[in-house]
N, C-alpha and C positions, 0 to 999 in steps of 0.2 A: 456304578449306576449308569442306565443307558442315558443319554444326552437328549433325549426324548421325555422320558419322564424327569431328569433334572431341572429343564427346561419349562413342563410345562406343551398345554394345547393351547387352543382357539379355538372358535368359530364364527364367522361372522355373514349374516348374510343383510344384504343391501342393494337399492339400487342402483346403476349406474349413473356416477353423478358429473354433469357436466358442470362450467362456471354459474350458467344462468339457473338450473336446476339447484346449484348450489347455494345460491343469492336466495331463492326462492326458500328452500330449504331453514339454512341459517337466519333467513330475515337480516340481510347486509347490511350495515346505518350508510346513509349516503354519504356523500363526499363533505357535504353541508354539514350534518350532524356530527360529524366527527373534525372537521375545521372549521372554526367558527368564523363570522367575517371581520374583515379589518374593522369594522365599526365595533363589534360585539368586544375585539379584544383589546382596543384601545380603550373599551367603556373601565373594560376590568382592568388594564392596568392603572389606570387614574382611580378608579375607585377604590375609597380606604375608608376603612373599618381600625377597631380598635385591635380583632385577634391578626391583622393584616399587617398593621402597626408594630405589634411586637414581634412578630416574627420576622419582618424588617429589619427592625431595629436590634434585632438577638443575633440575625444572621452577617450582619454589618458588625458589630460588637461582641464574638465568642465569647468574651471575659464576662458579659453579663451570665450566661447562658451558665456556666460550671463554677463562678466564684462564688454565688450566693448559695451552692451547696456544697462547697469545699468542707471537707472536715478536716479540724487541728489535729486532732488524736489521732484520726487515720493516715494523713499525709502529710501533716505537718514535719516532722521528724526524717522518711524517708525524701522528701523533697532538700533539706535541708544538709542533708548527707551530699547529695545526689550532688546540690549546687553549690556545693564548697569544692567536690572533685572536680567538676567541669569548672569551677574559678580559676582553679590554682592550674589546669590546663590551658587557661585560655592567656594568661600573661608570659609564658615561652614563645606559646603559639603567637599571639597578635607582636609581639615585637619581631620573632623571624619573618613571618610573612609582609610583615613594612618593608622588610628589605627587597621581598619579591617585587613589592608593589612603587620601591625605589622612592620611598618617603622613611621620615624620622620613625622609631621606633615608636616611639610616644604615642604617634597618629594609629598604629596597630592596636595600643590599647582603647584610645578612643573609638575603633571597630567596635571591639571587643565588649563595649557598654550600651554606646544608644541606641543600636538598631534590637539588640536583646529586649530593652525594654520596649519598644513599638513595638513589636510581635510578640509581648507580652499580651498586650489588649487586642489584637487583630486577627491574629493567628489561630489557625482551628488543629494544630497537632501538638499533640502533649508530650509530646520526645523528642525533638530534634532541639540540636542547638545553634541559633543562630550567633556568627559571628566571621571570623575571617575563614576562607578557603584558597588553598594551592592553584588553583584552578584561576580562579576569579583574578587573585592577586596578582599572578603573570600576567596575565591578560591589561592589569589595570596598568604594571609596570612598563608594560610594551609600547600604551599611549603615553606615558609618565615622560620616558627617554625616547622617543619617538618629537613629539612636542617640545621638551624641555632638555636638549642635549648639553653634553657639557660646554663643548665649544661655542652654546650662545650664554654662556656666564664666566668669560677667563676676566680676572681683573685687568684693569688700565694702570700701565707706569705710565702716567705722562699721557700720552697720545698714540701710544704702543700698549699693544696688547701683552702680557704676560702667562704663562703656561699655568700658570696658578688657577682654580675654580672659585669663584666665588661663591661656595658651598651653602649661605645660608639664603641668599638668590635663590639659588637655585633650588632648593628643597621646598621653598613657599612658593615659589611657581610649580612646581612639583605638584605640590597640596592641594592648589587651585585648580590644575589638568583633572586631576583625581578625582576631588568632592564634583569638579564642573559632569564629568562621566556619569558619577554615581547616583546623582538627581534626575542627569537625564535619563539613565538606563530606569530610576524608580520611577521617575513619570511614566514611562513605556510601558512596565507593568503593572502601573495601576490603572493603564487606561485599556489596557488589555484585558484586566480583569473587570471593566466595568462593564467591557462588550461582550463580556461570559465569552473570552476567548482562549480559556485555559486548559482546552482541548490541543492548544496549537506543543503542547509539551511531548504529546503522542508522535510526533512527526521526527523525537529523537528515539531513533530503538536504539533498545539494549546493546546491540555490539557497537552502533554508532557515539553512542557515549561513553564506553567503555575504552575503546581507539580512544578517543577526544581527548580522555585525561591522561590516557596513556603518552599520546603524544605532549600533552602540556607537560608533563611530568618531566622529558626528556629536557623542553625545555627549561623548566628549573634548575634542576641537573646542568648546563649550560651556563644558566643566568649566577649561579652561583659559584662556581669553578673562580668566579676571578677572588672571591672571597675563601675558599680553601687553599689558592696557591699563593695567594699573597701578589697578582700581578691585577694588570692595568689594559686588559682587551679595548682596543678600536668599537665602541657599538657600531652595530650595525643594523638595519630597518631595512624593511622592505622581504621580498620572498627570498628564500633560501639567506636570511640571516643568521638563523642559528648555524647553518655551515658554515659559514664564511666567520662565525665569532668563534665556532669552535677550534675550527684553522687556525686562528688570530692567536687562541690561547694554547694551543700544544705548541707554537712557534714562541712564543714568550717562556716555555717551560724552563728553557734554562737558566731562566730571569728568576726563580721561583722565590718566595721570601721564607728562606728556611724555621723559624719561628711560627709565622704562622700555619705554615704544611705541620707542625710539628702537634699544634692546638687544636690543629682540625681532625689530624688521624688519631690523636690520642681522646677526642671528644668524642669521634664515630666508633671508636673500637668499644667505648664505657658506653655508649647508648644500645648499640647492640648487642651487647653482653648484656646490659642490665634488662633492657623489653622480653631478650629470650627467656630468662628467670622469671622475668613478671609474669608471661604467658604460661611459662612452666607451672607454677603455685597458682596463678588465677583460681583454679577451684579453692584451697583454702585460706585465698585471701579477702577478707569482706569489701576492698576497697584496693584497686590499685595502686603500684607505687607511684607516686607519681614523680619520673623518671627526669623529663624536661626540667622543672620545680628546681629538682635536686643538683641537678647540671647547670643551671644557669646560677642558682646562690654559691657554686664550688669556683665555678668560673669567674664569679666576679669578685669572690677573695679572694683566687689564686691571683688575677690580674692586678687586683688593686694593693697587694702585698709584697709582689713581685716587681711591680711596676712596670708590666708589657710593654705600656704604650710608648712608654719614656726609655726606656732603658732599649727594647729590642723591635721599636718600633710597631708595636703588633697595631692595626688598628682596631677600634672602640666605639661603642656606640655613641658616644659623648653626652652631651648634656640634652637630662630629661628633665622640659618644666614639669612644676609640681599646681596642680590645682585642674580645673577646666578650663577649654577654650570656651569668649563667647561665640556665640551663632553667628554665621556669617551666611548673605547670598553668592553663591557662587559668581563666576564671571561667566557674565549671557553671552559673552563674543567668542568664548570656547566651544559653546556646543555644539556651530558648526562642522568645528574641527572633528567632533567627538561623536557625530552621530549615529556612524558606521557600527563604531567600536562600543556605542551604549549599546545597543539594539544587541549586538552579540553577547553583552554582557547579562542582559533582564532575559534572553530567551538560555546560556547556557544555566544561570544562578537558578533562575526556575527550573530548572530540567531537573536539577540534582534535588533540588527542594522538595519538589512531590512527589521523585522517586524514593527519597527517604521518607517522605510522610506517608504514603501510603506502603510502605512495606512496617513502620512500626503499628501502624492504622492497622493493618488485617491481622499484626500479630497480637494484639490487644482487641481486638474487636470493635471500633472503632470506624466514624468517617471523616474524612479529610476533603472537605471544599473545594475543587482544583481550581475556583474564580477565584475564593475569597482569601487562599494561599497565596495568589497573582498577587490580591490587592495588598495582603497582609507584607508580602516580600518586597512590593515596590513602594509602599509607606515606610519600611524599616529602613531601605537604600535612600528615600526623597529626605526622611526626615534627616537620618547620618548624614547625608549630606552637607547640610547646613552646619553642621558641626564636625570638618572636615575628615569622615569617616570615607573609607573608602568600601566597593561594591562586597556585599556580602550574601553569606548561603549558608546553610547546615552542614557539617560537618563529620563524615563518617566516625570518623572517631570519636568526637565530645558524644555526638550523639550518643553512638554506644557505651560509654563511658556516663549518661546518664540515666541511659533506660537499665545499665546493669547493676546500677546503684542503687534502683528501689525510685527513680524518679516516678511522679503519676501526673503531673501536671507543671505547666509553665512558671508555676514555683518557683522552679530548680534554676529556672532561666532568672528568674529576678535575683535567686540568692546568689548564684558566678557572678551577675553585672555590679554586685555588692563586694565583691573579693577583688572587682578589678578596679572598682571605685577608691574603694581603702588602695590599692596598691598606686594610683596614679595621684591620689590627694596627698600621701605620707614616705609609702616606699619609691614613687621614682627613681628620683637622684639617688638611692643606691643602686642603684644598675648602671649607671655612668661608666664605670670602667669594665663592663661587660665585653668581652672580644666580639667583633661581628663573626668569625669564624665559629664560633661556637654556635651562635644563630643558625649561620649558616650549616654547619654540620646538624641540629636539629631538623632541618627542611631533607635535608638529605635524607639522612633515616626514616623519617615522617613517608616518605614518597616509596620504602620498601612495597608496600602493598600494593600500588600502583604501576609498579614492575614484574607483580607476578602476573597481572593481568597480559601479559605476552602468550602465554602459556593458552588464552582464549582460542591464537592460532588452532592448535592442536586441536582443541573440544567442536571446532567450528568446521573445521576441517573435514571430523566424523560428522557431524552431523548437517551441517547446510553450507555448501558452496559459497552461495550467494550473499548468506550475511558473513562470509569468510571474506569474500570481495568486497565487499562494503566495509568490513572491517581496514581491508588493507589500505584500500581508497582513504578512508577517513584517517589513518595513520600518517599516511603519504605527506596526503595536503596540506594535515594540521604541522604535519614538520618544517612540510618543504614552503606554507604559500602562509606562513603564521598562524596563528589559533583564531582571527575574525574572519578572515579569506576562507583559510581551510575547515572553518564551521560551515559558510555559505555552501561551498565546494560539498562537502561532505551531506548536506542533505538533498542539495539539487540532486547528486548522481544516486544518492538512498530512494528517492521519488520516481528516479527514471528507473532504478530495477523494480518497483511496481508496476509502473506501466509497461514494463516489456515481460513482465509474469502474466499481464493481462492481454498481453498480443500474442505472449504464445501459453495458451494453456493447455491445459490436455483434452484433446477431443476422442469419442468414445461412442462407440455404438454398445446399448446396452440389450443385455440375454435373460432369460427370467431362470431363477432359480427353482428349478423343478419341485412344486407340492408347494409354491409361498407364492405369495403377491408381492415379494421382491425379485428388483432388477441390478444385476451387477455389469460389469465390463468384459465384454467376453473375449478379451484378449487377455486379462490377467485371472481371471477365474476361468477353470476346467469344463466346470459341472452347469455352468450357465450356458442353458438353449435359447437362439434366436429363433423370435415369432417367425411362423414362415407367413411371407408375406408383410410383413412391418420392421420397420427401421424404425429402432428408440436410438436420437440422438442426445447428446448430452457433451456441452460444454463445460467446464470447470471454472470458468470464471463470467463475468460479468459480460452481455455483449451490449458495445455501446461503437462508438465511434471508429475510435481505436484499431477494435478488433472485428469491425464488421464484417468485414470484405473477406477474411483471411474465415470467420465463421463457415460463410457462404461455401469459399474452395472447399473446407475442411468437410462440410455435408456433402457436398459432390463427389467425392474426395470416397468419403466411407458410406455412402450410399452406392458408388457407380454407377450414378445417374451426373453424365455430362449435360445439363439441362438444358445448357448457350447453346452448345453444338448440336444438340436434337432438336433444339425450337428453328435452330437454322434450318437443320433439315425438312423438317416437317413442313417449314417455310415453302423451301424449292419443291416438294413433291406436291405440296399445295399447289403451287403455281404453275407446275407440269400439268397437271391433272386441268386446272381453267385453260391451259391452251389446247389442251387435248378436247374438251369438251367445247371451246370455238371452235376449232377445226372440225372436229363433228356437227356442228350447227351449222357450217358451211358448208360443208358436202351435202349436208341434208338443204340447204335452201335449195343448192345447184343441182339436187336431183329432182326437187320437186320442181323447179323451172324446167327440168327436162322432159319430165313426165306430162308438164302442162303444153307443153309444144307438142309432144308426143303424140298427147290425147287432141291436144287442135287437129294436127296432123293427120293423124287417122280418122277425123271426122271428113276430112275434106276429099281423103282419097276413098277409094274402094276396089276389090279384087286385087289383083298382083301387087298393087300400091299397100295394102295393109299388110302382107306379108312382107315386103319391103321396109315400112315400120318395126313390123315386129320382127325382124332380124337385125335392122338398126339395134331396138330397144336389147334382146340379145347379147350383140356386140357392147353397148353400153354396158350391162350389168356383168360381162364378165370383164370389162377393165378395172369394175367397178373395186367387183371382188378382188382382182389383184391387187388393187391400190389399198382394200382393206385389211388384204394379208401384209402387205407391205406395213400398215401401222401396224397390225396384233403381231408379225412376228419380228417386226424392230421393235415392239415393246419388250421382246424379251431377246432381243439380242442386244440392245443398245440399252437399256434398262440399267438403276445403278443396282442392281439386286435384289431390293426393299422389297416387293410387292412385284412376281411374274402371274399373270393369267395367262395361260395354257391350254387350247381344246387338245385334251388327251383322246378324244376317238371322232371317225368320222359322222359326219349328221347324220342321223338316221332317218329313217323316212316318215319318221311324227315330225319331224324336226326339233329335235331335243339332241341335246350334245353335251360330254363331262366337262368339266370346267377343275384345273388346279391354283390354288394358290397359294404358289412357295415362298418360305422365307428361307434366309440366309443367304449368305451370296458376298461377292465382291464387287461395290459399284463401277468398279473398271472394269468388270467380265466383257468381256465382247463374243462370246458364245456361254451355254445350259446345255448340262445332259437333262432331257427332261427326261430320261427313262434311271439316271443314277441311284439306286436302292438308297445309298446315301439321304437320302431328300426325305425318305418317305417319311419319319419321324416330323420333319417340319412342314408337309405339306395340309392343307384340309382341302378336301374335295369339296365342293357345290354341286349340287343338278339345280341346271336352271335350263330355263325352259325359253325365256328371251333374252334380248340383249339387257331390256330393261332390268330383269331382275339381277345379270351381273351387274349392270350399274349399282343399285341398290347394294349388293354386296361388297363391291368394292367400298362403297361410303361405310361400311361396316366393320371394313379392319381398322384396329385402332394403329395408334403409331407403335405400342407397343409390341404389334404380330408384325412390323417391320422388319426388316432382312438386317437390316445395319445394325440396329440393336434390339437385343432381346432381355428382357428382364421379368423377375416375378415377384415385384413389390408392388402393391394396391396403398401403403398407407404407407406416410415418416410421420413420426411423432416426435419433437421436437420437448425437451426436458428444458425448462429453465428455471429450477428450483434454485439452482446457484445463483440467481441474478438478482438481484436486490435493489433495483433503478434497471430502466430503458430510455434511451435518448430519443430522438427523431432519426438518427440514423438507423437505428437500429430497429424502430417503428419499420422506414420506407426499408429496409430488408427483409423485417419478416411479410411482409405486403407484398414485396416481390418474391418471393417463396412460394407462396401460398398462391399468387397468377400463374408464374411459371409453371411449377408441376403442375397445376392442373391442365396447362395444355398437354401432356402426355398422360395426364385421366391419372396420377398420381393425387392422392389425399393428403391432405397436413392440417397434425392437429396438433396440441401444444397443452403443455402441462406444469404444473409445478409453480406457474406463478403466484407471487405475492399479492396481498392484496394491493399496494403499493402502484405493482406493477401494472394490475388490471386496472387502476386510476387511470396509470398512467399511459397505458393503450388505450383506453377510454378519451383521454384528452387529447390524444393524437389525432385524431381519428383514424383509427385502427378499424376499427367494425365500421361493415358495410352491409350490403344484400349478401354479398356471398361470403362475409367473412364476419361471422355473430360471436355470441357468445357459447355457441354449441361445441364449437372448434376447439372452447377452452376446456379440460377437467381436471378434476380437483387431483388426480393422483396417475401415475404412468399404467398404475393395473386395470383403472374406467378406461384411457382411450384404450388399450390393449384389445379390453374384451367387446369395446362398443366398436374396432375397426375389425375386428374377426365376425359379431353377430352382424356387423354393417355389409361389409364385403366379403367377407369370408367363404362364406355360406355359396358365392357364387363363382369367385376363381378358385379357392381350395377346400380341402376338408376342412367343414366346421373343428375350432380348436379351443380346448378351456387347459391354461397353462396352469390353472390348481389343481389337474385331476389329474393330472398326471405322476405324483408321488401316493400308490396305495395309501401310504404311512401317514399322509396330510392328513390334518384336521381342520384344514384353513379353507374357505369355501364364500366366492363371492356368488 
């Protein structure tokens, strides 16, 4: 079928519509009607009504909004599945990730309970599972051992210090670092959510977060090495620590503690064998195995049977209390220390929070609050807190692990934070002789997926540069400068490859596609002809500040119109021309004083004496004449080329004489053939009859029949359909556009602005006398065809670029 009738015709006919024709047209609401004033919207935010009220009060409170229409029979059941699988996940998980976070394992399950239930009631997504993350947990571990090293808790023999740790010092200082972090990182976002700042989540792209865990990952991989080998690393803090720990521990390798190397490879070989089988059968499994579960109950009978701890030294989790802690206020004299490290904590935990809420959000159909997420995430970290929980976030895996269970609602999150209650009030203390290596080899395999994220290289490679650099930047730093430094690091320089995509974007003279009232690039399209006579410019990004200046070049640039160095010029032959035109006003006073002597003269003589004048007067007018050949033919010998007048034939005896005026030339010529055939193409003749009317014609060349440059553009039309805001800079550049070419009788009109825009040239004061609203139109095919019927019509053939495709149906 031909692509003409697949496609489809048109036809449209209209008038040409400028901004203000268009205002007029459409009936524009003013700037008023459509913002209302600060009084009007302070009225309405104060003002409260009862449906004003609840929906306040719903959007504050999600749990009201879907619990009073929960049904048992339809969700009851699948929620209930859902939250016994993500339970029985979350008590592996919340005690390995204690050890990322360099607290009691105990304190991981207590993650793993109270922030679940605050985002129970707060939280607007119904699949994620909140509770401990790899991520988060390093991060909190880094301020943990940062703050509370071992060397400031060695016991006292005496008045001497002893190599021994004071291990339960130091683990409740531990505690205190931690919940002190995670109050203040939940304050941060819920004050962030209160300011509707949950936009600021956008400023992490995709490859820049993806790097971020990548590199945290590395480091856990790291933080955990001293627990698979059985040694005892130097911490270290600060930038490039994890090199200098990693150093620390390949040099300890031969210190290894062979037992424990022995529990960790045999842990890691059965967790990967056993997930590959799980992934394998996942189709005909209704319910994963739950793998961690099964490894940590093997492990702590085989230790506690075996008797690791005792016997081969292996170290153990040791003693877990059984019941809850009370509430406790954190220490306010830590936050100072911590506030760096909160703030990176509430902006990474978020990131990952509403990138999972909104990806199971659009796959259920669903919306996700990105405020009320903030508030919901920093009430579940303020409240943990007090109940020495440390920072928390959802969790790839439980999540999915819940949404594939048949989870539909936050349910599922109350029935897990019920699996890990029963396990902290009864089963604790059976985990006491738990090996930490085996934790630790969970964290390990846990983090496979987080390694194939490398592979991103590759994909990013093929397809964008730049977020390939951005990726590797944000790897780099987060390795080399820690995961708070190299989060900062990593978005400043993600910010700056914006602004340097919007300093150099792509500038484009665009060509119309023959038989349509579209315009493309006529450098990368064939078939696209440029208007003769008009220059469609079009930048690709925004012009503001930034990229003003470099806009400006870039139109000179693909117009080849130098506009500085012609307004200069035009300058100097301005100002040749007023000296030439003194110096003719002064000859002429000095010949009329001589005329007036002349004529006294001749009154007072008479006979021989008047002949004697009038051969004087003779002698005077042919020096006169010499002195005036002397200017007309140093005008064109001395001349910078621009504009020669030339008497091509002698005066006749009407006294009428030709007159040439050539262009082209080299302003350093110091001689003209004026009879060169060459010329004749640039030359146009005049018959003039006095000097007056060459004057008059001189004043008639424009700059553009000048010698130095010649061009055949009448109109730029300027596209700023891309722009979406204008600044004041970029106001006083199109204002200087628009003065400049018009001193070389150059037109500028401009199109494609938003309404936005046109406020926003409006409040500039953008429009003047010479620069309206007429300038503006609504699309690049109005000014097109309104600078061809404008000018057109006079420098070239009238032109309509829709009639030129037979086959067109399209017709303005």
């Amino acid at each position: 079928m031909d692509s003409r009738q697949r496609f489809g015709k048109y036809r449209v006919e209209r008038e040409i519509l400028d901004e203000q024709r268009l205002e007029d047209v459409t009936q524009r609401k003013t700037y008023a009607d459509i913002h209302p004033s600060l009084t009007e919207r302070l009225k309405n935010s104060l003002r409260c009504s009862v449906p004003k009220l609840k929906r306040s009060v719903v959007s504050s409170f999600p749990v009201l909004y879907w619990l009073p229409k929960y049904s048992i029979w339809d969700y009851g059941m699948p929620d209930l599945v859902s939250g016994i699988s993500v339970g029985i996940m979350h008590l592996p998980q919340g005690m390995a990730y204690a050890l990322l976070a360099s607290v009691p394992p105990v304190f991981g399950l207590y993650t793993s309970l109270f922030p679940a239930l605050v985002y129970f009631f707060f939280g607007t997504s119904r699949h994620i599972s909140i509770g401990t993350f790899t991520i988060l947990s390093i991060m909190v571990g880094s301020v943990t051992e940062r703050l509370a090293p071992d060397e400031d808790f060695l016991k006292r023999n005496g008045t001497n210090f002893t190599a021994e740790v004071d291990i339960s010092a130091r683990d409740s200082y531990r505690v205190q670092v931690a919940a002190a972090a995670t109050v203040l990182g939940g304050v941060i976002q819920v004050l962030l959510g209160v300011v509707k700042f949950g936009f600021v989540g956008t400023y992490l792209s995709d490859p820049l977060v993806r790097a971020y865990t990548t590199a945290a990952a590395a480091h856990a991989v790291v933080a955990q090495l001293k627990h698979i080998f059985g040694v005892s690393p130097t911490r270290v803090f600060g930038p490039m620590s994890v090199v200098y720990t990693l150093v620390d521990v390949c040099s300890l390798l031969p210190q290894t503690h062979l037992p424990t190397l022995v529990v960790s490879s045999v842990t890691i070989v059965l967790l990967i064998a056993a997930k590959e089988l799980n992934s394998f059968f996942s189709a005909k499994l209704p319910v994963p195995i739950p793998v961690e579960l099964i490894t940590i109950v093997a492990g702590t009978l085989t230790s506690s049977y075996a008797h690791l701890n005792t016997n081969y030294t292996v170290s153990v989790v040791g003693e877990i209390p059984s019941g809850l802690s009370s509430p406790s206020v954190p220490d306010v004299s830590i936050f100072r220390k911590v506030i760096g490290d909160a703030f990176a904590l509430a902006i990474v935990g978020y990131a990952v929070s509403i990138s999972l809420g909104k990806t199971f959000a659009s796959k259920h159909g669903y919306k996700v609050d990105s405020n009320q997420e903030l508030v919901a995430l920093g009430l579940s970290n303020a409240v943990g807190g007090f109940f020495q929980c440390f920072s928390v976030c959802p969790s790839m895996s439980r999540s999915l692990i819940q949404e594939t269970t048949g989870g539909k609602t936050q349910m599922a999150g109350v029935a897990s934070a019920l699996i890990v209650l029963v396990t902290i009030l009864k089963l604790g203390p059976l985990f006491q002789e738990l090996p930490k290596a085996i934790l630790a080899s969970i964290v390990l395999v846990n983090l496979k997926g987080m390694f194939k994220q490398y592979s991103d290289i590759v994909t990013l490679w093929k397809s964008s540069k730049i977020d390939l650099v951005v990726w590797l930047v944000t790897w780099v730093s987060s390795l080399l400068l820690n995961l708070d430094m190299g989060l900062a690091a990593s978005i400043i320089f993600a910010v700056f490859t914006v602004i340097f995509r919007t300093q150099m974007p792509t500038y484009s003279v665009l060509g119309n596609v023959p038989g349509t009232e579209l315009y493309v690039d006529i450098e990368t399209h064939r078939e696209a002809k440029e208007i003769p006579g008009v220059t469609i410019f079009r930048s690709s990004a925004t012009m503001y500040f930034a990229n003003a200046e470099l806009y400006l070049d870039a139109l000179k640039e693909k117009s080849g119109l130098d506009i500085s160095k012609m307004i200069i010029y035009k300058k100097r032959q301005e100002a040749k021309m007023r000296r030439r035109e003194k110096r003719a006003e002064r000859r002429a006073k000095r010949q009329a004083r001589r005329e007036k002597r002349a004529q006294k003269a001749a009154k007072q003589l008479s006979g021989p004496s008047e002949c004697l004048v009038e051969e004087e007067i003779g002698s005077w007018k042919d020096t006169n004449i010499d002195e005036t050949d002397k200017e007309g033919h140093g005008l064109a010998e001395r001349e910078n080329g621009t504009v020669f007048v030339i008497p091509t034939t002698p005066r006749t005896p009407d006294g009428e004489s030709r007159w040439e005026y050539l262009k082209g030339g080299d302003p350093d010529c110091t001689s003209i053939d004026w009879m060169s055939e060459e010329q004749d193409g640039d030359t146009t003749t005049l018959g003039s009859s006095n000097e007056d009317t060459v004057s008059r014609d001189l004043e008639r060349v424009s700059l553009g029949s000048l010698g130095k440059w010649t061009w055949d553009i009448h109109s730029i039309i300027l596209d700023l359909s891309p722009s979406n805001f204008i600044d004041t800079v970029a106001i006083k550049t199109l204002k200087n556009i628009f003065q400049d070419f018009s001193e070389i009788d150059v037109d500028i009109y401009v199109t494609g602005c938003q309404a936005t825009v046109v406020e926003q040239l409006d409040h500039g004061d953008f429009f003047s006398e010479t620069i309206t609203k007429h300038h503006l139109f609504a699309s690049v095919h109005d000014a097109v065809l309104f600078c061809l019927n404008n000018r057109g019509a006079t420098s070239f053939p009238r032109y309509d670029p829709t009639v030129q495709d037979p086959h067109s149906s399209t017709q303005f």
